[in-house]
Steps between C-alpha positions, in 0.01 A plus 500: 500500500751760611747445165166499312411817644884631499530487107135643456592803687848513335296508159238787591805705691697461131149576321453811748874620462456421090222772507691723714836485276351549176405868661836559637659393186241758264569775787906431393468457122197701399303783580311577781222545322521182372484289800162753589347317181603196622308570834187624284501157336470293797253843661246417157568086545548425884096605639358314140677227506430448882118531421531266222638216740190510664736372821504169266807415678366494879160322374697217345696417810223553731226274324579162478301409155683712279550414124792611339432579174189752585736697721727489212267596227331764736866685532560452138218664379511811753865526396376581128201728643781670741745599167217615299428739776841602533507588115184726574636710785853535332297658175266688707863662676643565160828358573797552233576164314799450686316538826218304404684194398713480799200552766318208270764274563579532838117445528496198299812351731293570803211278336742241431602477831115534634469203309795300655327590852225291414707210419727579803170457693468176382803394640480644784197327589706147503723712739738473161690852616829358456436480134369862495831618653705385235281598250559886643863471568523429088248694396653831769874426292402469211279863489776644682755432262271649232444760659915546529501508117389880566871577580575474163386808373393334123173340673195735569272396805204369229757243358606422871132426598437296182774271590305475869196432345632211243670374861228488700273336211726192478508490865079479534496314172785270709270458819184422309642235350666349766183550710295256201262760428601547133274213398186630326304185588519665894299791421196284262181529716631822681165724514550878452233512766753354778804748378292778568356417821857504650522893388172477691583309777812740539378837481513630807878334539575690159370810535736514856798368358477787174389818744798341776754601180347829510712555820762638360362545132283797569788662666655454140247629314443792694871599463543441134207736454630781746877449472579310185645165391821578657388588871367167465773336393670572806218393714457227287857383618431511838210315532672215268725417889093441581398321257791215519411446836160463378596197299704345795237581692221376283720152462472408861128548527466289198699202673312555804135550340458090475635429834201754675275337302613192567490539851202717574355342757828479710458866575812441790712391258449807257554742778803362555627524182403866504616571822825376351527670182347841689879500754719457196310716226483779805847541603679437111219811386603704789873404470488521124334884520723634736832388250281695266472817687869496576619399142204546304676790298825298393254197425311723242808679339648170455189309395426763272677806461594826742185701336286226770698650808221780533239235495579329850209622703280352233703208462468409905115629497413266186728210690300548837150461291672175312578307910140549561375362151747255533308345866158552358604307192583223782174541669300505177573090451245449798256725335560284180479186698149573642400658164435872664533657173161730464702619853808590378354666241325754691820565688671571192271709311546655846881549451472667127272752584703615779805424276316763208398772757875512593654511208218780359567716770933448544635396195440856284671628809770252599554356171720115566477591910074546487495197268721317765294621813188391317599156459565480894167642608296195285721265624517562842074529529565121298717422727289575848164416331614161404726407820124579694295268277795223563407497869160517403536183292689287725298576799200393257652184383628426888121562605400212266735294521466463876124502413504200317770299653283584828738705700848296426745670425599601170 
């Protein structure tokens, strides 16, 4: 279990860290401006492709009759519906060609890889993680050193992301095959009926997922239309150190998704757990924020380059909002075990309109800083609201547990 779990961590940490250097390595060989269209492809891609998962991935593990192939088919066919839209909103901006191209590709990678998510989910179901892991440590090399081709000035960022894209097809392509689902005869008898009552089925869980991206897109958005594509590459930058914690992040609570399931009604043993992962993810956030308050500035003009000095204060305020999305990422696995999703999606609807009002009111006057500060208010009302509705939950499933078991001890 623990060198299953050990190279499926590895994996997503290399898959987080992949993200995070193809930023620093456009900061170093491109313009800024550049890496703030980069950021506007994954603002326009992240909350639709989130909505068009319909949470497929948390449904799948937590149901135990689960066919493949309508999962599969479902994400296939919201993958097409999710680039057509793309097209639309990139003609409706009135991109140049150049522009438009490269934001269409880095979309169409993201699909790509919304695709292998499904059939990582499959996998992970049969607790296959160790699998998954290597899959990432390739796949996290291999962009990389794509992305590296940048340093010699002859290749333009489009070419760069076409290579990514070819990549990352062979790799899905790769990973259907070896999963056996590129047999026609799988899908005969497959009724549209039954792939569209999983969009149905995960509304609610899709819908929370795409406005949860709007965390930190709508601090985006606001910025590019107040302070230009630049002012958002830089902010863009900072929030990638967010986002590849994200991944890590994300990795764990997919390994430990099946086990909560799994052991629901033990409701000791998942507090233990918890209680356990709660000490060390505590102390490493608090450790890990005060190295960045001390060396935050030589961490940026290293990462990046000395123009990111000035942006320390935002840098620590945007890495003080990421600790507490970090935990409620954590916490949001029981929520997903017990199927609370209509819940969590009050709480974040919640969480963007606080996260809007904030950046209305403090990012035409604060520029990067209000768009920074904004961010922290939504999460930190996430992060209180969803903590309260944790106790909530367990003293609910403790109640009933004792209830039915007739006062034993659970």
């Amino acid at each position: 279990m623990k060198k299953k779990f050990s190279t499926y961590l590895i994996g997503n940490i290399f898959f987080g860290l992949s993200q995070w250097i193809t930023v620093i390595i456009l900061a170093k060989t491109v313009s800024i401006s550049d890496v703030g269209l980069y950021s506007l492809a994954l603002a326009y891609s992240g909350p639709i492709l989130m909505l068009f998962s319909w949470g497929l991935k948390t449904i799948y593990i937590t149901n135990e009759n689960s066919k493949r192939e309508t999962f599969l088919l479902n994400r296939l066919i919201m993958i097409f519906c999710f680039m057509i839209l793309i097209m639309i909103i990139l003609l409706i901006k009135e991109f140049n060609h150049s522009e438009f191209y490269l934001i269409l590709t880095i979309a169409f990678i993201k699909g790509v890889e919304s695709l292998q998510e499904i059939l990582f989910a499959f996998r992970q179901k049969k607790m296959e993680h160790q699998i998954i892991g290597r899959i990432k440590i390739f796949q996290s090399i291999g962009s990389i050193l794509i992305v590296s081709l940048l340093f010699i000035k002859v290749f333009n960022p489009l070419f760069i992301f076409l290579l990514v894209l070819v990549f990352t097809i062979i790799l899905a392509l790769k990973e259907l095959l070896s999963l056996g689902l590129i047999k026609l005869k799988l899908y005969k008898g497959i009724k549209i009926t039954s792939i569209f009552s999983l969009s149905l089925a995960g509304i609610s869980l899709g819908i929370t997922l795409a406005i949860s991206s709007m965390n930190t897109n709508i601090p985006r958005f606001y910025l590019e239309i107040t302070n230009g594509i630049q002012e958002l590459g830089f902010f863009s930058s900072l929030m990638f150190f967010y986002s590849a914690g994200n991944t890590i992040l994300f990795s764990i609570s997919g390994f430990l998704l099946p086990i909560v399931v799994k052991n629901m009604k033990n409701l000791k043993y998942i507090k233990k757990i918890y209680l356990k992962i709660s000490i060390v993810f505590w102390i490493t956030a608090i450790f890990g924020w005060i190295l960045l308050l001390l060396f935050g500035d030589v961490i940026l003009s290293k990462v990046y380059t000395s123009e990111f000095v000035s942006y320390h204060m935002e840098f620590l305020i945007i890495m003080g909002g990421a600790i507490l999305t970090y935990y409620v990422i954590l916490i949001d696995v029981i929520f997903s075990a017990w199927k609370k999703f209509n819940n969590l999606l009050y709480i974040q609807i919640g969480t963007i309109t606080i996260i809007s009002i904030a950046s209305y009111v403090l990012i035409p006057n604060f520029s990067t800083l209000g768009a920074a500060i904004s961010f922290l208010i939504g999460i930190v009302f996430q992060f209180v609201i969803k903590c309260s509705f944790l106790i909530k939950l367990m003293n609910y499933v403790q109640y009933n547990n004792l209830k039915n078991s007739g006062g034993e001890n659970v």
